[in-house]
C-alpha positions in Angstrom: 152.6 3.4 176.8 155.6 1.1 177.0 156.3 -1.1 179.9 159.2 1.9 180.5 156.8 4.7 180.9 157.7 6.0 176.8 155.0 6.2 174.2 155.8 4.0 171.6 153.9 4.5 168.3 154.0 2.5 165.0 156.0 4.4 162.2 153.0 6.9 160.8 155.3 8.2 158.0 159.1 7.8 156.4 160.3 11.3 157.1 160.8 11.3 160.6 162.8 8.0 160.7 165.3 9.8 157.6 165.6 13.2 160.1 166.7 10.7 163.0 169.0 8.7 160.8 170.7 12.1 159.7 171.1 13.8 163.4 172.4 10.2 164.9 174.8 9.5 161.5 175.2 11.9 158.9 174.7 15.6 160.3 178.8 16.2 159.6 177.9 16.3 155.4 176.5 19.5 154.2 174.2 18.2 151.6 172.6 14.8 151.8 170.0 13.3 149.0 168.2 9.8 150.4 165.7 7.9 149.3 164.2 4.8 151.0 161.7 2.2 150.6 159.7 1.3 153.7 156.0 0.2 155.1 154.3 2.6 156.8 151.3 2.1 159.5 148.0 4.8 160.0 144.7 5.1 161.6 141.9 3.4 159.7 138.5 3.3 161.5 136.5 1.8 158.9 138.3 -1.7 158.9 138.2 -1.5 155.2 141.3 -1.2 154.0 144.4 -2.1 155.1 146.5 0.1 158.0 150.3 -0.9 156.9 150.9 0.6 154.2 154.4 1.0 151.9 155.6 4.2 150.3 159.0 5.2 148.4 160.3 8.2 149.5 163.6 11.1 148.9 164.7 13.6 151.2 166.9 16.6 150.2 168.7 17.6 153.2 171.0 21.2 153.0 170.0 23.1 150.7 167.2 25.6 151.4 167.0 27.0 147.9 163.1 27.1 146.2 165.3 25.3 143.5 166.0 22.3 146.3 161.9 21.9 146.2 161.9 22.5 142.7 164.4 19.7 141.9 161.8 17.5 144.5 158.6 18.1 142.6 160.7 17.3 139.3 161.9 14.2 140.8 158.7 12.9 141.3 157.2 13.7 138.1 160.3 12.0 136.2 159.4 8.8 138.2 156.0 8.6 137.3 156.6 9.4 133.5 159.2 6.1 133.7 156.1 4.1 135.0 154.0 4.8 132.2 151.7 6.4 134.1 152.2 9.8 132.5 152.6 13.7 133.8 151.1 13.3 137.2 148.6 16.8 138.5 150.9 18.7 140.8 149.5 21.2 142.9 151.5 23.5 144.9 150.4 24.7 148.2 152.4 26.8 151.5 152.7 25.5 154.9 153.8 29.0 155.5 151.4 31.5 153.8 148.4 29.1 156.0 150.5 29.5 159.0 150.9 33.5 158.4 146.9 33.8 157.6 145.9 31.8 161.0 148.5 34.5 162.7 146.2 37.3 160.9 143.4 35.5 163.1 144.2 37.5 166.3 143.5 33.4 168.3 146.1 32.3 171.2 148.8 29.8 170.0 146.9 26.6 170.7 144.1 27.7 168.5 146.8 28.3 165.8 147.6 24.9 166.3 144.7 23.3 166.4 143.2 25.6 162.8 146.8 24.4 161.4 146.1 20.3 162.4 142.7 20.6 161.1 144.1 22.5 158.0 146.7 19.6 157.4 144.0 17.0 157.6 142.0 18.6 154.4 139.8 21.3 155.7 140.9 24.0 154.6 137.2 25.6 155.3 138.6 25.4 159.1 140.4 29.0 157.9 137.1 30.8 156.9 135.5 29.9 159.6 137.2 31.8 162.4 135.2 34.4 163.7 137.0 37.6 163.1 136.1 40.9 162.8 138.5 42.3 160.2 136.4 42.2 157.1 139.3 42.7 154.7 141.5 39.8 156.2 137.8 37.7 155.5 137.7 38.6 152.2 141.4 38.1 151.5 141.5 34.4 152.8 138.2 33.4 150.7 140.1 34.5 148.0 143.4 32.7 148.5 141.1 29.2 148.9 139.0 30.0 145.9 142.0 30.6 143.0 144.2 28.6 141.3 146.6 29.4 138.9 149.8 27.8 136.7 152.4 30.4 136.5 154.8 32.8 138.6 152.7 35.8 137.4 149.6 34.6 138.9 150.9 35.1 142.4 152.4 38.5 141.8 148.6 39.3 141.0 148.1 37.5 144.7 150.7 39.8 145.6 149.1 42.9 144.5 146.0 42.4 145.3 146.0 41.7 149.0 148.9 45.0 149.0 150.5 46.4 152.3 147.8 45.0 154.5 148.8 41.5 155.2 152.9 41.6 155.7 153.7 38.2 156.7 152.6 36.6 154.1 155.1 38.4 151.3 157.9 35.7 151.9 155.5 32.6 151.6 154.2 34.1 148.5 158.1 35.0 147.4 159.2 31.6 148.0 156.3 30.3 146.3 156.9 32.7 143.0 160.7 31.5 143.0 159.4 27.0 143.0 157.3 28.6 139.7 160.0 30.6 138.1 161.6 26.9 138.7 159.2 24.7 137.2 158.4 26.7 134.3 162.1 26.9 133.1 161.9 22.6 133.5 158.8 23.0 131.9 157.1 21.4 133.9 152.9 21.8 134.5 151.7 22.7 137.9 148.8 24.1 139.7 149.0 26.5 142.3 146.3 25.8 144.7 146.5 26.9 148.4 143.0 24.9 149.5 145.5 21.6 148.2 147.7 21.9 151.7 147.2 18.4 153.2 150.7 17.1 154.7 152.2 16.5 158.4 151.9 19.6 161.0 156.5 20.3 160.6 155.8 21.6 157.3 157.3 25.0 157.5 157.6 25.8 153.6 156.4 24.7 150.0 153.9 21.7 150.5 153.3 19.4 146.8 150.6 17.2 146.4 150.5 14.2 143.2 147.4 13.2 141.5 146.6 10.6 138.5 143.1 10.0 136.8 141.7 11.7 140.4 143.8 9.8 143.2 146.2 11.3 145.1 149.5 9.3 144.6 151.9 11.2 147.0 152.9 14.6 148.5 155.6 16.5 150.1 157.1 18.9 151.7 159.8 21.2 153.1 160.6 20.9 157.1 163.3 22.9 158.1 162.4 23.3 161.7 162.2 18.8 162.1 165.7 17.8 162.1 166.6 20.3 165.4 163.4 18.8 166.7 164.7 15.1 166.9 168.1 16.1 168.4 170.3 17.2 165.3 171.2 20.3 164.2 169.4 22.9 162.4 169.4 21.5 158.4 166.5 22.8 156.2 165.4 19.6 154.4 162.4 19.2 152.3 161.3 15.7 150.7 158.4 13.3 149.1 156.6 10.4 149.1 154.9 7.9 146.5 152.2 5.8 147.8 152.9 2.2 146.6 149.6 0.6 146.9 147.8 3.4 144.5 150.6 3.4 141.9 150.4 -0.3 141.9 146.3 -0.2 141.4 147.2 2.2 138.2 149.5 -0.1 136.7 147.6 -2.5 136.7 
């Protein structure tokens, strides 16, 4: 804490300062495309690497379209191809198909939380091992860990075979069928993999993450709930991130 009583942090990630920027300055335009450049600072226990950090980053604020996540992903990709560092692995998760299978759970909201938080930190095991006693929402969240697929067809399979019995998660899997549809007229290669959900906990939509020769090079997300959440008005927004240092290392 500050000498005034406030907790004061050192700037984790580049999102938050962009939603804050738009509520205090820009909330009166209807569709607003940034980008920034910034250093960044995390938690690093070992001491072995460095804790500030610099990323580049877009946010699409307005539009709430799958195409608006769509146009993200793309975005990214073109970047990378103009590096020379080739088509980067994209894998496409949903902040809101693991929020609507924690719900199946039956657990009080701060367990939800806390399965969600552990989820966004990269164990997604934390799902399977709730003890539940509906057998067929068991078996239907091993299988949305263990497949992956690359095309809009493979989650209408998703679709049928988990039916009528698990509701809330038809619009996650819609909006997820619709960022496909997308990317396959842009041609452009993806992997749908829900076990790939690492991001920040005011993901409410798509989640992307960016790999090259087996590093993870950036991610992102849609966040329509954040803006509202910092004082501005409800905007869906979604956006990504490039990790400097890593991209640097592959150029080299």
């Amino acid at each position: 804490d500050g000498w005034s009583g406030e907790r004061v942090v050192l700037r984790p990630e580049g999102t938050i300062p962009v939603a804050r920027l738009y509520s205090e300055n820009l909330s009166g335009l209807k569709t607003c495309r940034l980008s920034y450049v910034s250093n960044i600072f995390v938690f690093e226990e070992t001491g072995k690497e460095r804790r500030e950090r610099w990323q580049c980053g877009v946010e699409l604020i307005g539009p709430s379209q799958p195409s608006a996540d769509a146009e993200l992903v793309m975005l990214a990709a073109e970047v990378l191809n103009e590096l020379g560092l080739g088509q980067p692995e994209i894998r496409l998760s949903h902040a809101g198909l693991i929020k609507a299978l924690i719900a199946e759970l039956g657990v009080d909201a701060a367990e939800q939380t806390h399965i969600f938080d552990q989820v966004l930190e990269g164990n997604i095991k934390a799902l399977g091992e709730v003890d539940t006693g509906n057998a067929e929402l068991k078996k239907a969240i091993s299988f949305l860990l263990e497949v992956k697929g690359n095309s809009p067809g493979f989650i209408q399979n998703i679709k049928a075979l988990l039916g009528n019995n698990l509701t809330r998660l038809e619009h996650a899997l819609n909006d997820m069928t619709q960022i496909a549809e997308c990317l396959d007229a842009a041609q452009c290669p993806y992997h749908i993999d829900v076990a790939s959900g690492m991001g920040f906990e005011y993901y409410t939509g798509a989640m992307f993450q960016f790999h090259i020769a087996g590093k993870r090079i950036g991610g992102g997300g849609r966040y329509d709930d954040l803006i509202s959440l910092v004082g501005g008005p409800h905007v869906p927004a979604s956006g990504f991130a490039l990790f400097a240092g890593q991209i640097i290392d592959l150029l080299q």
